[in-house]
PAMAR-933494 format. One record per atom (N, C-alpha, C, O, CB): residue number from 1; residue in three letters; atom name; x, y, z. Coordinates in steps of 0.02 Angstrom, whole numbers, plus 50000, padded with zeros to 5 digits. Glycine has a CB too. Example, Ala and Ser with C-alpha at 12.3 -4.5 7.8 and 13.67 -1.06 7.14 Angstrom:
REM PAMAR-933494
TORMI  nr rest atom    xx    yy    zz
TORMI   1  Ala    N 50660 49716 50390
TORMI   1  Ala   CA 50615 49775 50390
TORMI   1  Ala    C 50660 49835 50390
TORMI   1  Ala    O 50712 49834 50423
TORMI   1  Ala   CB 50565 49776 50452
TORMI   2  Ser    N 50642 49888 50354
TORMI   2  Ser   CA 50684 49947 50357
TORMI   2  Ser    C 50645 50002 50394
TORMI   2  Ser    O 50670 50057 50402
TORMI   2  Ser   CB 50704 49970 50286
//
This chain:
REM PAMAR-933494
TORMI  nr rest atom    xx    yy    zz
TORMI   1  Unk    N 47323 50390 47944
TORMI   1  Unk   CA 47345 50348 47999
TORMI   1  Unk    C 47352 50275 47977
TORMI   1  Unk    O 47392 50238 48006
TORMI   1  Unk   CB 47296 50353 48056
TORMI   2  Unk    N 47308 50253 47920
TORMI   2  Unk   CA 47336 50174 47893
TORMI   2  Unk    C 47398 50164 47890
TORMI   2  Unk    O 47425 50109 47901
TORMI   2  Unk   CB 47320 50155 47825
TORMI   3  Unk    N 47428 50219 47876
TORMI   3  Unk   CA 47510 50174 47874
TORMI   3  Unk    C 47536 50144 47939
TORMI   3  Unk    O 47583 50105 47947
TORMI   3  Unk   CB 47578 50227 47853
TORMI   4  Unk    N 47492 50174 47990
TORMI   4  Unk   CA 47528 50130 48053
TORMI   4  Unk    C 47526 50078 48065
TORMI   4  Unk    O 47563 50046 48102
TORMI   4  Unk   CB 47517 50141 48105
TORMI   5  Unk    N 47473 50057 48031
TORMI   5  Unk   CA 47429 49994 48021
TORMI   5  Unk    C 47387 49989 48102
TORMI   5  Unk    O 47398 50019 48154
TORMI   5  Unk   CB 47486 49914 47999
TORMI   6  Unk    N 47321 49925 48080
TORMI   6  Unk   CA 47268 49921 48104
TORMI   6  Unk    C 47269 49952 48185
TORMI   6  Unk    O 47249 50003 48212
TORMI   6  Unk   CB 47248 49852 48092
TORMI   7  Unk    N 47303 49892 48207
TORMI   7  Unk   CA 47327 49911 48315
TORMI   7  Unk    C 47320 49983 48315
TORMI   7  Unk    O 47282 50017 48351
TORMI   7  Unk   CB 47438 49892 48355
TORMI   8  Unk    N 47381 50013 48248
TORMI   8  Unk   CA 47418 50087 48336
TORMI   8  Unk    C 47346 50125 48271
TORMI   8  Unk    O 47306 50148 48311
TORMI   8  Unk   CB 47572 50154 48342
TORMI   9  Unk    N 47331 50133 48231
TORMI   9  Unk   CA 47258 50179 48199
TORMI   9  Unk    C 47212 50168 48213
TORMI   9  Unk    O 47164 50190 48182
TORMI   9  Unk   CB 47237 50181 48139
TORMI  10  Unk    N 47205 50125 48273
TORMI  10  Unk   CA 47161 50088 48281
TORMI  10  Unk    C 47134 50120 48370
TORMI  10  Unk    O 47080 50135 48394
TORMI  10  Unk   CB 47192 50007 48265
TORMI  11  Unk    N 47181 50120 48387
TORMI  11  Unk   CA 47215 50155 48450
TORMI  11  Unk    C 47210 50221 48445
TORMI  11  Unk    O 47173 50245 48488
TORMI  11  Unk   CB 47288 50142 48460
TORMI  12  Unk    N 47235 50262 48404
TORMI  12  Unk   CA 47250 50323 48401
TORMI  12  Unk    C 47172 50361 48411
TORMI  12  Unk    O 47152 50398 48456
TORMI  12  Unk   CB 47293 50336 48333
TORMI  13  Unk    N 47135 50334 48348
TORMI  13  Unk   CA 47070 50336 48352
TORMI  13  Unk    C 47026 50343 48404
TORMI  13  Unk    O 46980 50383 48403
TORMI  13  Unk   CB 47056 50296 48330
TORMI  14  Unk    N 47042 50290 48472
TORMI  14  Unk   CA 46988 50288 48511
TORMI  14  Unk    C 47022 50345 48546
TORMI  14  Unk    O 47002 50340 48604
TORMI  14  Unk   CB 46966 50219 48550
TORMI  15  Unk    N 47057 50388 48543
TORMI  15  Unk   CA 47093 50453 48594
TORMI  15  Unk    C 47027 50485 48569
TORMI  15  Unk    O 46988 50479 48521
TORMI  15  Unk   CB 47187 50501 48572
TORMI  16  Unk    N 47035 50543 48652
TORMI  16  Unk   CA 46981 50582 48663
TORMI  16  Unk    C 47021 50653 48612
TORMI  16  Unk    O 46984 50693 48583
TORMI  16  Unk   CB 46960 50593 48760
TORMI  17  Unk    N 47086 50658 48609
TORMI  17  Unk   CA 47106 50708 48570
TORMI  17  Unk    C 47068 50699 48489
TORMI  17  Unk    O 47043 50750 48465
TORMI  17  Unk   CB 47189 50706 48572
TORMI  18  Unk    N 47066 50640 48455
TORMI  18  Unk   CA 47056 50643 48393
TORMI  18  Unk    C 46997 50632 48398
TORMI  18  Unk    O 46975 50656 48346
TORMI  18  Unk   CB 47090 50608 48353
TORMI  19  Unk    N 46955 50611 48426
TORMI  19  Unk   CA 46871 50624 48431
TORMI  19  Unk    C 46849 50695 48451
TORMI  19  Unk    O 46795 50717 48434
TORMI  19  Unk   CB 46835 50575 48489
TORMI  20  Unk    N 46908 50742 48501
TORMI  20  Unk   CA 46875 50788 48488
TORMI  20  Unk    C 46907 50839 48419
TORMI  20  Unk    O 46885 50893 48401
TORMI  20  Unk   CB 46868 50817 48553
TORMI  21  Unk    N 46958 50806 48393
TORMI  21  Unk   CA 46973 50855 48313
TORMI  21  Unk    C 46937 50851 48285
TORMI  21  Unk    O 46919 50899 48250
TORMI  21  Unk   CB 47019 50846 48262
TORMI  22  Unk    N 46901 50784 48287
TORMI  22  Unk   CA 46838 50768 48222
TORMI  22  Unk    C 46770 50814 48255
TORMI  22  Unk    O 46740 50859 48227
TORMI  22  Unk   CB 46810 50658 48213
TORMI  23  Unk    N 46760 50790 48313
TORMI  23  Unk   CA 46689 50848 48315
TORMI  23  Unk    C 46720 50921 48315
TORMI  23  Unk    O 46673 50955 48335
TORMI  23  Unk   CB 46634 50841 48396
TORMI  24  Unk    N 46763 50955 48305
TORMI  24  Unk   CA 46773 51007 48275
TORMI  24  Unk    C 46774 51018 48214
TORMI  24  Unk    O 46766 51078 48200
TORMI  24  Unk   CB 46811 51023 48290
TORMI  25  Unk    N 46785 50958 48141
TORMI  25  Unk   CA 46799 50967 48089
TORMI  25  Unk    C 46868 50967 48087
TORMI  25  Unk    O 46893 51005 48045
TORMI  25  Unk   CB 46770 51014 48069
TORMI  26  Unk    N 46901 50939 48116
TORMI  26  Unk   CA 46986 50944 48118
TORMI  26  Unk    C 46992 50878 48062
TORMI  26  Unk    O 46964 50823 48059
TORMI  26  Unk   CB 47032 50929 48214
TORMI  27  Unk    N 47055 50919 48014
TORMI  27  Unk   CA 47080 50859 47964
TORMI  27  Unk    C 47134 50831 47969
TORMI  27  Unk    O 47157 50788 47932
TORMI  27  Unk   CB 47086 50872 47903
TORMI  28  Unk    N 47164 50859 48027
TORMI  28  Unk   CA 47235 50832 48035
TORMI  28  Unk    C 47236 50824 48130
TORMI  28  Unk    O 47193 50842 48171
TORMI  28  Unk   CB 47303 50900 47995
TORMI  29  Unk    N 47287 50797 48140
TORMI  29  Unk   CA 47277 50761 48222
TORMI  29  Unk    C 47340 50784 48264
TORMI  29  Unk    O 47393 50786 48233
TORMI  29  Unk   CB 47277 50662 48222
TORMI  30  Unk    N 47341 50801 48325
TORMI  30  Unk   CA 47396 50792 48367
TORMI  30  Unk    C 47411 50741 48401
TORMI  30  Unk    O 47454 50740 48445
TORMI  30  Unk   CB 47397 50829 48404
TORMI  31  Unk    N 47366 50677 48375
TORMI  31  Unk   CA 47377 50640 48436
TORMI  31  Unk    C 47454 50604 48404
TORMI  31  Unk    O 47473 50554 48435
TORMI  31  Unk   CB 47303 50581 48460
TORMI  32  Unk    N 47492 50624 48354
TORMI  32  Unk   CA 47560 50588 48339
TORMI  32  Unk    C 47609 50644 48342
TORMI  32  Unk    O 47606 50684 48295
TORMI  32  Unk   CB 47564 50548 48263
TORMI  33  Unk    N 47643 50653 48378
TORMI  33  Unk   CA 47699 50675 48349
TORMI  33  Unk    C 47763 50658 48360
TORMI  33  Unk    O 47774 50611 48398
TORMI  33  Unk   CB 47699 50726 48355
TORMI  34  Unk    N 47829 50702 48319
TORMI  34  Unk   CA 47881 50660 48320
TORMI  34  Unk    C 47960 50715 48342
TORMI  34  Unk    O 47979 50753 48299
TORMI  34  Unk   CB 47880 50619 48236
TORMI  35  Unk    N 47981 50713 48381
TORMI  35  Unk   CA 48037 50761 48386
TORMI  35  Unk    C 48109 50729 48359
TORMI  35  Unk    O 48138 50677 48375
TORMI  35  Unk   CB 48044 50784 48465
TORMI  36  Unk    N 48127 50783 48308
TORMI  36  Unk   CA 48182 50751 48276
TORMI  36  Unk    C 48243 50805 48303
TORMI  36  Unk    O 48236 50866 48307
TORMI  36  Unk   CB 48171 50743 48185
TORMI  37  Unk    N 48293 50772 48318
TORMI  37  Unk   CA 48362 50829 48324
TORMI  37  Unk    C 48406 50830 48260
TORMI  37  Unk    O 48415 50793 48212
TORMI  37  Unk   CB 48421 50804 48390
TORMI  38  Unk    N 48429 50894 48281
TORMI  38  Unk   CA 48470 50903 48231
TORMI  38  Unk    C 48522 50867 48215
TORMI  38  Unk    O 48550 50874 48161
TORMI  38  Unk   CB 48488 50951 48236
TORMI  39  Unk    N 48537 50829 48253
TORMI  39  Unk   CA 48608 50794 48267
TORMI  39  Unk    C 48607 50713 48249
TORMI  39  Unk    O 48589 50666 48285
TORMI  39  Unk   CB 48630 50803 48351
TORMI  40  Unk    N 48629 50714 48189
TORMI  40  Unk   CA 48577 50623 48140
TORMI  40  Unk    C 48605 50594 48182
TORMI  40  Unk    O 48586 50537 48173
TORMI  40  Unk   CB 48592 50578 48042
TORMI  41  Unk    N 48654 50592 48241
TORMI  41  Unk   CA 48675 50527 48292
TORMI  41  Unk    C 48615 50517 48337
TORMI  41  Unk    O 48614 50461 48362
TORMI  41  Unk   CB 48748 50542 48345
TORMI  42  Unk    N 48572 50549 48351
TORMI  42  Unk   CA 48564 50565 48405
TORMI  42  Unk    C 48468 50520 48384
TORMI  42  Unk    O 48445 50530 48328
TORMI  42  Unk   CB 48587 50660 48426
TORMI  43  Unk    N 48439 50489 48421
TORMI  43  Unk   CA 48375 50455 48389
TORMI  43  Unk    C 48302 50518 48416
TORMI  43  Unk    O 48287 50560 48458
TORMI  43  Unk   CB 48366 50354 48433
TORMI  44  Unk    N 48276 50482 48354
TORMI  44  Unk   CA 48200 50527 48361
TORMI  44  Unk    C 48147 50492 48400
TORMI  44  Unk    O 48137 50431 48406
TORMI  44  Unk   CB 48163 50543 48284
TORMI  45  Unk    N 48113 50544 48424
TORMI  45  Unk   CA 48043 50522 48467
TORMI  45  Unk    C 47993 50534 48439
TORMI  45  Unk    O 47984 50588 48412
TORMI  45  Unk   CB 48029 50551 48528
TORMI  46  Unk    N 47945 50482 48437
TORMI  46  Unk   CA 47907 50486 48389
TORMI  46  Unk    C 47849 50448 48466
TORMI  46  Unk    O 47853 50395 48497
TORMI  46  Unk   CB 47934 50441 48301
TORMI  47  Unk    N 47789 50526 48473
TORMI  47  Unk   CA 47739 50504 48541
TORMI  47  Unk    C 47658 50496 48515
TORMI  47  Unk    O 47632 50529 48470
TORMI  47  Unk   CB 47741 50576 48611
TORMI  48  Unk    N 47628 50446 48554
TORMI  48  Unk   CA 47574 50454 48503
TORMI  48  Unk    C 47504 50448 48578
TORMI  48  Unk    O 47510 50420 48632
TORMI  48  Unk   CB 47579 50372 48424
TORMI  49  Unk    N 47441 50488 48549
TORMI  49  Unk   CA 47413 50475 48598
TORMI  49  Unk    C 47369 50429 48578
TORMI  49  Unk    O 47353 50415 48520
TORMI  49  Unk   CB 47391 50524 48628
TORMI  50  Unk    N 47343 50398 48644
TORMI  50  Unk   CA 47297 50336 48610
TORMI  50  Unk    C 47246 50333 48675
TORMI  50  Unk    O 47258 50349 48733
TORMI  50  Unk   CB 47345 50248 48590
TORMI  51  Unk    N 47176 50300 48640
TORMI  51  Unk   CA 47126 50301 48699
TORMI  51  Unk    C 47161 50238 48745
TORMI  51  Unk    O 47208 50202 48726
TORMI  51  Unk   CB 47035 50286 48672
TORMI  52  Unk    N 47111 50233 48839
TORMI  52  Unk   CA 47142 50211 48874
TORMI  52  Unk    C 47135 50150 48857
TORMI  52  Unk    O 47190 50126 48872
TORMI  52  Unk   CB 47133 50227 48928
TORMI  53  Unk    N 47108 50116 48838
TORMI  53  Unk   CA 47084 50025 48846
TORMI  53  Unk    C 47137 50014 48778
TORMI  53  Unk    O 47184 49974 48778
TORMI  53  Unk   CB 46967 49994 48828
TORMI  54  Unk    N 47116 50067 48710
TORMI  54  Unk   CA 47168 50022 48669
TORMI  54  Unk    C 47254 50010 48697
TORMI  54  Unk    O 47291 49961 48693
TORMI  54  Unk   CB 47170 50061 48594
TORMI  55  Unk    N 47263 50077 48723
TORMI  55  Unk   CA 47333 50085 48742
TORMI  55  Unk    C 47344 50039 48805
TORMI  55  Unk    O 47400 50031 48829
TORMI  55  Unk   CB 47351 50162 48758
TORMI  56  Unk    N 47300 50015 48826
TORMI  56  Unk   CA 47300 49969 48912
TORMI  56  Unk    C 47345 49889 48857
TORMI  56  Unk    O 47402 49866 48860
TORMI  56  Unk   CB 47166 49940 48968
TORMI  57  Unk    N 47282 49869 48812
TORMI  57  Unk   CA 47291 49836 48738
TORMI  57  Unk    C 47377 49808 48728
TORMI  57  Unk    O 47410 49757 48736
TORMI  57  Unk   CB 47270 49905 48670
TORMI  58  Unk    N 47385 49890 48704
TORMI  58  Unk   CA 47457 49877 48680
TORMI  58  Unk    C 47515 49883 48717
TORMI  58  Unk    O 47570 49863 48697
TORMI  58  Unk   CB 47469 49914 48634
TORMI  59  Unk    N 47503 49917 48784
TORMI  59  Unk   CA 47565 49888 48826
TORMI  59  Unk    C 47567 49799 48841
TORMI  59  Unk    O 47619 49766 48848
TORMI  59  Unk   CB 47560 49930 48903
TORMI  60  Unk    N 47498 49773 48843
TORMI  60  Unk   CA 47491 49700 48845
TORMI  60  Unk    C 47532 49667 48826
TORMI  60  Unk    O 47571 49628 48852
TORMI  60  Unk   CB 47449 49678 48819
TORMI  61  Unk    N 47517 49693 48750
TORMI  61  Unk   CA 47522 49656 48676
TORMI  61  Unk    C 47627 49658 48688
TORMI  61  Unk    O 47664 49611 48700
TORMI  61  Unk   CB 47471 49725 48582
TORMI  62  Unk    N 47643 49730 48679
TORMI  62  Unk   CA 47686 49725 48678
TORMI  62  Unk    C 47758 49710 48733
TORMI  62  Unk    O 47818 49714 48720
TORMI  62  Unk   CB 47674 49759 48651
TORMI  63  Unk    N 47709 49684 48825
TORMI  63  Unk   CA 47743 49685 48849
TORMI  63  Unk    C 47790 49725 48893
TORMI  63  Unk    O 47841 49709 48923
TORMI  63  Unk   CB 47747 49668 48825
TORMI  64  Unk    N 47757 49783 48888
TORMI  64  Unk   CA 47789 49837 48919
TORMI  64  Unk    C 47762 49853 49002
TORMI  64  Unk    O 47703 49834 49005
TORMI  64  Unk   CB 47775 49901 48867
TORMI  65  Unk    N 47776 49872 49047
TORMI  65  Unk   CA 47773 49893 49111
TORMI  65  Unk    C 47725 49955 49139
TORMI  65  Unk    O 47759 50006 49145
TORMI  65  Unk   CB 47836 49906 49123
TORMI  66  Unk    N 47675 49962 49153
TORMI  66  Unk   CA 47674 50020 49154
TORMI  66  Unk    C 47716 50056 49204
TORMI  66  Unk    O 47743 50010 49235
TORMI  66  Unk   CB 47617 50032 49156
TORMI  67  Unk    N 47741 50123 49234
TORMI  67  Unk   CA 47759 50164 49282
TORMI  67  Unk    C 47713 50186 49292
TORMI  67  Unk    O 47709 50230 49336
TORMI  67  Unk   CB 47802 50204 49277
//
């Protein structure tokens, strides 16, 4: 997750999904994933889960709205 750098690994981390992979022994995470189409015009989604306060954080940070 470092490559996302500090904020979104930082974030990702406090999710209740990847705290509970780790108390399972999980080495790999769902809390990222990314849907790509087949169609290279067409853009990819890339969703990530994140605990609530960091993600409260980064809509801040980045300004975004919630719905």
């Amino acid at each position: 997750m470092s490559c996302l750098g500090e904020t979104l690994s930082s974030a990702i981390q406090t999710s209740q999904q990847w705290k509970w992979e780790r108390s399972i022994g999980g080495l790999t995470t769902d809390c990222l994933n990314a849907m790509a189409p087949k169609n290279r015009s067409q853009d990819i989604s890339v969703n990530l889960l994140v605990g609530f306060e960091k993600g409260t954080q980064l809509i801040e940070e980045l300004q975004l709205v919630p719905r």
